[in-house]
N, C-alpha and C positions, 0 to 999 in steps of 0.2 A: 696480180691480186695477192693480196696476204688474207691468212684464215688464224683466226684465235678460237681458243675454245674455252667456255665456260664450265668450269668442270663440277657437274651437280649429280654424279652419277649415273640413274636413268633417264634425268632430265637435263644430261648437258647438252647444250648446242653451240651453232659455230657462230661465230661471226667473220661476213665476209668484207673485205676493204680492197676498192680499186676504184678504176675509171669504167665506166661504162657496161657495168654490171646489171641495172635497171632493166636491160633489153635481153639478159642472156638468160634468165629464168633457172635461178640459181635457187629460186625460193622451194621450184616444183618439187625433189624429194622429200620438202616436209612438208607436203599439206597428204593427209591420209584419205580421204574423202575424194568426193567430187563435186562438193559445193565448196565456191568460195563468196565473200563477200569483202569487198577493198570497202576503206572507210577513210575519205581523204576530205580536203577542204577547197572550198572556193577559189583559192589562188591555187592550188600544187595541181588539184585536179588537171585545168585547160594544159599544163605546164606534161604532166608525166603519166597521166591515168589512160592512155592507148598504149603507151610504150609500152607499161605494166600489163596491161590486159594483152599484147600481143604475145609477150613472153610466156604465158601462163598456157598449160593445156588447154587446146582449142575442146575437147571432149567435154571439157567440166562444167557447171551452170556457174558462170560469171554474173554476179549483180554489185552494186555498187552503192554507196549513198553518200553524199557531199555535205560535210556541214559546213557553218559558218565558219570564217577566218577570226580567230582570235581567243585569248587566255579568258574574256568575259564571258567567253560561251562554253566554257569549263564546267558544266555545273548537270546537275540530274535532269533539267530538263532535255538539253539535248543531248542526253548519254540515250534516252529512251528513242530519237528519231531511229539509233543505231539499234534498238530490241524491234522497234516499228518494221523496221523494214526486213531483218530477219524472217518473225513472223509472217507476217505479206508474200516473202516470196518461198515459204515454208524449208527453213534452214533446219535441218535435224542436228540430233548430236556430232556426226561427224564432219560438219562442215570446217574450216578453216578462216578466219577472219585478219585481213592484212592491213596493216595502218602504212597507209601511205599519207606522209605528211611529216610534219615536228612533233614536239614532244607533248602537245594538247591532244594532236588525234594518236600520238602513239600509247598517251595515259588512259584517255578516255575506250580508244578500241580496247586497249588490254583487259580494261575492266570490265567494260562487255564483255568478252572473253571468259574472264573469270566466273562471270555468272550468268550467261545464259547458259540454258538448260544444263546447270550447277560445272559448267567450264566446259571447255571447247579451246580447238587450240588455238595459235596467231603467230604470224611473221611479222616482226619491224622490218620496214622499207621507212628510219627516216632522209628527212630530206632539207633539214637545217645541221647546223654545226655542231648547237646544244645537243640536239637528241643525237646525232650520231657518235659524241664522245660522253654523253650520259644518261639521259631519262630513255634510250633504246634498249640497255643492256643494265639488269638487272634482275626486271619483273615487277618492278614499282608501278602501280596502276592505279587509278582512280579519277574523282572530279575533285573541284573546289568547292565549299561553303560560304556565304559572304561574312562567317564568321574566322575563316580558316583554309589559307591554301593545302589542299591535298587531304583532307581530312575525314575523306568515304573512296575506300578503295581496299584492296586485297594485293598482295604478294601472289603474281601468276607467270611462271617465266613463259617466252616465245619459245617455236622451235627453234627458230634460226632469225640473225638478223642481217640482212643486206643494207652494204652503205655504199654508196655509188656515188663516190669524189666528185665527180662531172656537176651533179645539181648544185651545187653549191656557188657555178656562177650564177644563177638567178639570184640567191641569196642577197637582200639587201643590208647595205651596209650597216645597220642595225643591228640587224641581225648574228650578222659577222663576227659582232665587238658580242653579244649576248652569248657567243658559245665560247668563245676567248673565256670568260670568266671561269666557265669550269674548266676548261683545258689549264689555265693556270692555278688553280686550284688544286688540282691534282700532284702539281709540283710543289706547292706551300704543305699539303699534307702528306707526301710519301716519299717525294723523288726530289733534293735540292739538285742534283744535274740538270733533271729533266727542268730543273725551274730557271738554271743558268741558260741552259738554250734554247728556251723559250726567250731571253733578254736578248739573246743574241738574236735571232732569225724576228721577232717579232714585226721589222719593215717588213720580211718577206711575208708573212703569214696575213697581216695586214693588206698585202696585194693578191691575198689568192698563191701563192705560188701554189700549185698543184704537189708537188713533190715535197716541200714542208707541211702542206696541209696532211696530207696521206701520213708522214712522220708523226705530225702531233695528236692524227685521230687513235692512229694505230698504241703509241705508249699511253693515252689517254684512256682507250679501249683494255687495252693490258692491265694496266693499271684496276681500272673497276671490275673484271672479270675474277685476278686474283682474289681481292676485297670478298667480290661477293660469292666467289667459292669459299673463302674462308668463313664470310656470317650472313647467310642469304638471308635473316631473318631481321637483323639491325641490331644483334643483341652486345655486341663488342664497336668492333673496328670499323664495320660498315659504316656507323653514324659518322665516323671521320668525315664523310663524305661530303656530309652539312655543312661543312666551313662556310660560314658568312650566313648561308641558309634562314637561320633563326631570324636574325636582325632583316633581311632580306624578304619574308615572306611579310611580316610585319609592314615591309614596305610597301608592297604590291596588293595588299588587302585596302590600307590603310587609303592609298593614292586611287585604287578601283582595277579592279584586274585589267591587263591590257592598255592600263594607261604608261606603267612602269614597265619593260618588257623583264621575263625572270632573270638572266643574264646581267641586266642593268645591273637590278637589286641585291642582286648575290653581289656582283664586282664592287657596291655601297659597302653592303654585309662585310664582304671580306674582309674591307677596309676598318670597319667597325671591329670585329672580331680581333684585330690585328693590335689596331690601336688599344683594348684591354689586355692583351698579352702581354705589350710594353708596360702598362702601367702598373702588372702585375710584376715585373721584372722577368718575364721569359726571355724575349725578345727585346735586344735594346733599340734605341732612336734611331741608327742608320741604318737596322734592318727594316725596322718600320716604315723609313722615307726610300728604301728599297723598294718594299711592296708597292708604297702607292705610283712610284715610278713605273712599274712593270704595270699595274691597272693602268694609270695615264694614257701607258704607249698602247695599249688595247684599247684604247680610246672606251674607256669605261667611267661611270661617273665613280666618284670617290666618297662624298657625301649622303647624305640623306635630304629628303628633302626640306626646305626653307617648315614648311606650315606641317612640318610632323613635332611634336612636343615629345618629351621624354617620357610622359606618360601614356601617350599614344603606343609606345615600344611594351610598354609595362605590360600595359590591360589586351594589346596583341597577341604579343609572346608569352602569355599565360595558358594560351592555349593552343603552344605548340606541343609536335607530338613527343618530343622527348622531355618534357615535366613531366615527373614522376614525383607522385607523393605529395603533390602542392610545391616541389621544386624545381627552380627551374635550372634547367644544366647547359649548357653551352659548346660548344667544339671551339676551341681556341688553339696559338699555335703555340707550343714547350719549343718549340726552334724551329727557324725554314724548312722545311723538308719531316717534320715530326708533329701531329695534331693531337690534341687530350681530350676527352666530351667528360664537365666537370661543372661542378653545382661550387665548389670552394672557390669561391670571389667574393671580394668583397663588395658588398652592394652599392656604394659608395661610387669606386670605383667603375662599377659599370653604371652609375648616373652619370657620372664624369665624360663616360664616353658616348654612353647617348646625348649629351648635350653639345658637346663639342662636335660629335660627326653630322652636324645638322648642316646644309648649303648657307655659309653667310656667316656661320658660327667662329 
């Protein structure tokens, strides 16, 4: 087992990375209380929700509630099944609330968190690739609007986060390629090494190898932990994080949540983001057909889709959350391994590349 630490002062906590941590009740020192409430989904639940519950103090009152499997089901109404059942089974302020699942119940639990009776605390337990090298460690929390992914939510960190390598054989191949995209990501905005061996290992990582996967959650994990020690709040460096993000969310509003998986849309995004850098002269041509090689081999899509128009991008992205001022700013890359978040483009220019990164285009 490897252990990172987020370091936020009185609210830093660990994150733990191994095999088979799920069942050893790593999470027990940080819950304060003796109520907990797990909040997992339809498919993870049948999958890990006794292991969970067996590791946990048999003393404590264990209750639970299942949502729907899926990013459509993102949204305030069933953020409320999770205050519902709170409620009902009479959860005071010092209870503890665990998201076990990806990164929908690990946004959605958080935010509960955040605000029932005005915050209460939570462990990540996720259980995809995404959340374990990003929407688990932070403190990024919320639902979706059908105007806007992520768009009602609070900044709430976990005590602790458990990531337990082992689930990740259930993970379907989908899936797989959808956390690839920020794990590589991570390498286009901070770490060009970390992005070279990622080119390298990526047959292994594409198989599951346990021991590359453990590698690239762990410098993937480092990686966001620094970040968000250094701007928990998004007000610098953090936004680097968005790479592709922008163009990406726009995707997945635009297609219906859950139709695009997020993973996809960012690996799109990337691609998009990448493709303006070039055209701005950051990045030249062979770094460009670099990048989309490395998405390819993550088996990620590269394009946008066929029936998205470039104005679809416009009237989207208008109201993401880093427009400021009626501008919109962007995260692009100044070189592999280096990201900027920057409103100086020419508009032009990013028509050019929304029309071109379209499927067909």
């Amino acid at each position: 087992m490897q252990t990172l630490n987020v370091a936020l002062g009185e609210r830093s906590y660990p994150i733990f990375i191994g095999r088979d941590l799920l069942a050893q009740g790593l999470m027990n020192p940080y819950i304060r209380g003796r109520q907990v409430m797990i909040v997992s989904n339809e498919t993870i639940a049948p999958l890990y929700m006794d292991t969970l519950r067996t590791a946990l103090d048999q003393a404590w009152k264990i209750d639970e509630v299942v949502l729907p499997d899926g990013e459509q089901f993102k949204n305030l109404d069933h953020l409320n099944s999770i205050f519902d059942a709170l409620l009902e089974e009479r959860h005071n302020r010092t209870t503890t609330l665990i998201a076990l699942g990806g990164g929908v119940i690990g946004d959605m639990t958080g935010f509960a968190a955040a605000a029932y009776q005005r915050g209460v605390d939570f462990v990540q337990v996720p259980t995809t690739l995404l959340s374990q090298v990003d929407s688990s460690v932070g403190g990024k929390t919320g639902v979706n609007h059908p105007q806007g992914k992520n768009m009602i939510g609070a900044f709430h960190q976990p005590r602790a986060v458990v990531i337990d390598t082992d689930v990740l054989a259930t993970l379907p191949e989908r899936e797989l390629a959808a956390g690839l995209a920020e794990v590589i990501k991570y390498g286009l905005i901070y770490d060009a090494a970390f992005l070279d061996w990622l080119e390298q290992h990526m047959d292994g990582l594409n198989g599951r190898d346990p021991e590359l996967l453990a590698q690239a959650i762990h410098r993937s994990c480092e990686i966001k932990a620094q970040v968000v020690a250094e701007d928990e709040k998004e007000a610098g460096i953090r936004a680097w994080l968005n790479l592709g993000h922008t163009f990406g969310h726009a995707i997945e509003a635009h297609q219906g949540y859950g139709n695009w998986l997020h993973g996809e849309a960012v690996g799109a995004g990337i691609m998009m983001a990448a493709d303006l850098s070039c055209r701005l002269g950051w990045i030249s041509t062979d770094e460009l057909a670099r990048v989309e090689r490395i998405l390819r081999a993550a088996k990620l899509p590269v394009t946008a889709p066929m029936d998205m128009a470039a104005d679809d991008f416009i009237n989207l992205m208008s109201v993401d959350k880093k427009v400021l001022d009626g501008q919109l700013r962007l995260v692009l890359l100044r070189k592999l391994g280096e990201a900027v978040v920057t409103a100086d483009f020419d508009s032009q220019l990013l028509m050019q590349t929304l029309t071109h990164g379209r499927s067909g285009s």
